[in-house]
N, C-alpha and C positions, 0 to 999 in steps of 0.2 A: 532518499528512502532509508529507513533504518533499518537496521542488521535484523533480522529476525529469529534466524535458528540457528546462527553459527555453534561452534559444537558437535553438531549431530553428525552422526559416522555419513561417511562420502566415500563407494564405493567405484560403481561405476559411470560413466557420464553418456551412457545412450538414451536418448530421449524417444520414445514414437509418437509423432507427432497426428494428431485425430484429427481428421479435415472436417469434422462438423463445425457449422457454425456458429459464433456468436449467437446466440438467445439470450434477449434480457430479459430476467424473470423480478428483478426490483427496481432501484430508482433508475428513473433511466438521465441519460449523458445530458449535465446541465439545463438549467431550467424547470425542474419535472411541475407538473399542472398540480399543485396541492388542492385537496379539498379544502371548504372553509375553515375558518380556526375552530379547533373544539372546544365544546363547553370545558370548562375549569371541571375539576376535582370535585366531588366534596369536601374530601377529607387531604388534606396535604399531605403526599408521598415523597420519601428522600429517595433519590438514586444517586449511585456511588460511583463517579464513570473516571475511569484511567484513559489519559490519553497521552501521546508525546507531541513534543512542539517542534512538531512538523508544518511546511508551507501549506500542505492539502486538509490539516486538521486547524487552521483557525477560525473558522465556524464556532468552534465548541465556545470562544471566548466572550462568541455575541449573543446567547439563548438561554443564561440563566436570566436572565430579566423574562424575557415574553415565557418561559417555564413556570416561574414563579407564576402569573398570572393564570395559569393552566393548572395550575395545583399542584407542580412538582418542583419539590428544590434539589436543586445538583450540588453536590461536592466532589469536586474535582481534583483527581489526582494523578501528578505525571510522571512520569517514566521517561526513561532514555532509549529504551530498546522496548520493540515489540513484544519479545521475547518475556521480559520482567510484567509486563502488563499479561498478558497470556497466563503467565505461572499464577501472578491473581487471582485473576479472573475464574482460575480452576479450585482454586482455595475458597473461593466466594466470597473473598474481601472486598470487591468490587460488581455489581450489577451489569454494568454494560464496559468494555473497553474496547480502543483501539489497537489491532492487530496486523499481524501479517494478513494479506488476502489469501494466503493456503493453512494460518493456524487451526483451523478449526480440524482441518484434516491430519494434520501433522499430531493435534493433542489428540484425535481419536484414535490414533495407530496406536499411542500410549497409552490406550486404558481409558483415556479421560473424556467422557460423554458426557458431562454438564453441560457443552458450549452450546451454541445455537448464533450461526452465522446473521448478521442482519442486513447491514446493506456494504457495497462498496462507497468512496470517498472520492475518486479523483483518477484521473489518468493522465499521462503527459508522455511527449517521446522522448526516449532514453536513448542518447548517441554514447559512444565511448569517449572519452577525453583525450587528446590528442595533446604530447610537447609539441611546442614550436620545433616547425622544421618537419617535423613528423608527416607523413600524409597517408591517410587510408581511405580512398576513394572505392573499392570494392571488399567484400565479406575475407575475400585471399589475401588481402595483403596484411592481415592480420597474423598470417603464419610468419614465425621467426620473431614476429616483436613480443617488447617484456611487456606484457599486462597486468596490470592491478588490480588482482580479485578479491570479494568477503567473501570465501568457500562459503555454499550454503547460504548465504545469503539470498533476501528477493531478488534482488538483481543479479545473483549470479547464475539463479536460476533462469530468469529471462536473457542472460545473456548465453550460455551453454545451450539451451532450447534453438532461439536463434542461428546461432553456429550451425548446429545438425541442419537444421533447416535447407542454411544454405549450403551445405557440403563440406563445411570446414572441423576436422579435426579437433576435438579441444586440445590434441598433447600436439600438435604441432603451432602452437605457441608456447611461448616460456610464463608461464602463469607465474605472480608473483602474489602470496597471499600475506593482505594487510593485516595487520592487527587493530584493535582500538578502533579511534576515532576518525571519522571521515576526512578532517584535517592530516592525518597522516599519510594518506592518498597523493593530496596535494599536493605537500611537502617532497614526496617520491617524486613526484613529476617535473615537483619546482627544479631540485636538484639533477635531474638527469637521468634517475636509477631505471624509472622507467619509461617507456614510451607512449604508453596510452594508461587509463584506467577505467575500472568501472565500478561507479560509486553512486550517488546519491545527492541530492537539494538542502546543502547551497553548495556543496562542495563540487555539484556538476558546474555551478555559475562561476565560480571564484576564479579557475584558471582562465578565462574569458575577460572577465573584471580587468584582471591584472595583468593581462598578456603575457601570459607564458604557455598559454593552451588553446586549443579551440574544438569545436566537436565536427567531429566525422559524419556528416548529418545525412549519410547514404547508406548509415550504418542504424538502423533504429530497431535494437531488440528489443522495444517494449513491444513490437508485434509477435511476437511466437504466438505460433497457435494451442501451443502444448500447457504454457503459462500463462498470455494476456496482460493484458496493460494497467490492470487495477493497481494501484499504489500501497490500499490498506486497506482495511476495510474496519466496520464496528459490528460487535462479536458482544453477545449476553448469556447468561447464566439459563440455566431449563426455570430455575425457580421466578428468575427476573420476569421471564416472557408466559411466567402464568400467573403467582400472585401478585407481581406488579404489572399486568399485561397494558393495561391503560396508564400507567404510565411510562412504560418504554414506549407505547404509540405516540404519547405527544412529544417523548424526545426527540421519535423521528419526524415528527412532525416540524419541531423546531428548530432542528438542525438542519433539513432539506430547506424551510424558508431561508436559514441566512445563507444556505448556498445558494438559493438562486440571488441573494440578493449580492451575492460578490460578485455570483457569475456575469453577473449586467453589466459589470464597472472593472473592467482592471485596474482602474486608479483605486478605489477601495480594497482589491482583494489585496491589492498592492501593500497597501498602508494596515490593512490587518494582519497580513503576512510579517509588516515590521513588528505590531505592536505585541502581534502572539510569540516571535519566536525572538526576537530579539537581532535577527538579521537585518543588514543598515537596508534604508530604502534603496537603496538602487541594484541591489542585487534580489529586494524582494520584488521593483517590478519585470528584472528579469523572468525570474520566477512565475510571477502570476499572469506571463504574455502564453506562456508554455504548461500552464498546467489549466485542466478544466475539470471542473469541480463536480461532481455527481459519478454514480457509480457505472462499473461496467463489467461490475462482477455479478456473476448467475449460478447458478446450480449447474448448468452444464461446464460453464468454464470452470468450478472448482472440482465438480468430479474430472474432467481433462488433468487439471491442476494434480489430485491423488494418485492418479493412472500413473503418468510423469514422473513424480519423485518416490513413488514405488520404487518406479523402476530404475531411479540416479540412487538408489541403495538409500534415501533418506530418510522416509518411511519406513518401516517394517513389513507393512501388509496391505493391500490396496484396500482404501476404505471408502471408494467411490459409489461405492450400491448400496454404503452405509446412509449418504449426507443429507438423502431426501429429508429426513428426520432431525435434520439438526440445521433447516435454512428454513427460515421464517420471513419467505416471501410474502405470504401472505399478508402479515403484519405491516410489512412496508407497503403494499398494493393496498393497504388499508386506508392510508390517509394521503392516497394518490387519486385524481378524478377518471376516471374509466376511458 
């Protein structure tokens, strides 16, 4: 997963975690029922979509073709961080981009009400990475070992949530904050410096690959209740989702068919995971055994989501009563069958 907000002040790390439940209010988890294809355009409309080359976003690489044919041309532009696509997106150099799954809320606290959430992308379970040798079979044996954290990062937000969850302390481990890239994660773990980390796709697969690591797989913070297990999600402009509104519908139209069509075949997502991100095959069909494709983010889990990092000091102000107005389920339930 990529770094999304690092940066942003990090005060304190109590989470309250809200026992309501998941509600899916967009696509929902792999396979969603699309209605049929929509007529074409009249008139051919450009959208300008950011996205990064992640395992859960190569989708985007298969739908400028069937787009085209719908009357909409995409150009595409990537990014390394969430973060850089987001700042975009706010500038409105971009129509629609890929996001952190709490951006929308995070740029609201700032000022910035252009965005408009659209669906989630994927979810997969996030175990911590473990050296060889190492062993974390419960949430406590986590206290005392050195950990590998992005402050502020998606996942470290899903891993802190977790923590509280289950009783553990975050200062009663030795938190070690990485800098850069997910490679240097690794690297810390390769060398011994640390004992677990918690990072991100492929850098979760790698110490596995090469045996120096393995995951803690009784350890799975992508379940907080407080965060949720959305990966990223795609986030549009106020002006995209009204004078382009028919054509952001048939992006999501386009984009949910090539998800369901990876979702069917792990050997395909497998081999579009290589050809999108550049990761060799064998670590992309790691990858594509453990992630599934379609959303599982809602308006209740990202108001959860704002409540939450209100309250880790990373927001400013809660802007959960704010978001009804800035997620455009509806758009998505548009070109889903009933």
């Amino acid at each position: 997963m990529t770094d999304q907000t690092r940066g942003l002040p990090r005060r304190a790390v109590t989470v309250t975690l809200l026992a309501t439940p998941f509600i899916l209010r967009s696509v929902r988890a792999q396979a969603a029922s699309l209605i049929d294809r929509p007529a074409p355009l009249p008139m051919l409309v450009k959208l300008t979509v950011g996205a990064a080359k992640v395992a859960h976003l190569s989708p985007v690489a298969m739908i400028a073709d069937d787009l085209k044919a719908l009357g909409v041309e995409i150009e595409v532009v990537n990014f390394v961080r969430y973060a850089d696509a987001r700042t975009a997106l706010a500038a409105g150099s971009l129509d629609i981009a890929s996001v952190g799954p709490a951006d929308v809320p995070i740029a609201m606290s700032q000022g910035i009400t252009n965005l408009v959430a659209l669906m989630g992308v994927g979810s997969q379970p996030k175990y911590p990475v473990v050296r060889k040798g190492v062993t974390l079979d419960q949430w406590s044996d986590l206290e005392g070992k050195k950990v590998a954290v992005a402050s502020a990062s998606a996942v470290w937000f899903q891993f802190v949530a977790s923590l509280q969850e289950h009783g553990v302390a975050y200062n009663k481990l030795q938190a070690v904050n990485i800098q850069g890239a997910g490679s240097n994660f690794d690297d810390a773990l390769k060398r011994g410096e640390v004992d677990a980390l918690i990072t991100w796709e492929p850098f979760e697969s790698l110490p596995l690959a090469e045996g120096y690591g393995s995951w803690a797989t009784g350890l799975d913070y992508s379940k907080s209740k407080a965060v949720g297990a959305e990966l990223g999600m795609f986030a549009a402009t106020q002006a995209a989702v009204t004078v382009k509104r028919e054509a952001v519908r048939r992006f999501i139209w386009a984009y949910v068919n090539a998800q369901n069509t990876l979702a069917a075949s792990p050997d395909k997502f497998a081999e579009a995971i290589a050809a999108y991100t550049g990761i060799s095959l064998d670590i992309s069909r790691r990858i594509s055994v453990n992630t599934k494709l379609g959303a599982v983010l809602s308006l209740d889990q990202m108001q959860r989501q704002a409540k939450a990092f209100n309250e880790l000091g990373v927001i400013t102000r809660d802007v959960s009563a704010e978001l009804p107005a800035h997620f455009a389920g509806d758009l998505v339930n548009s070109v889903l069958k009933a």
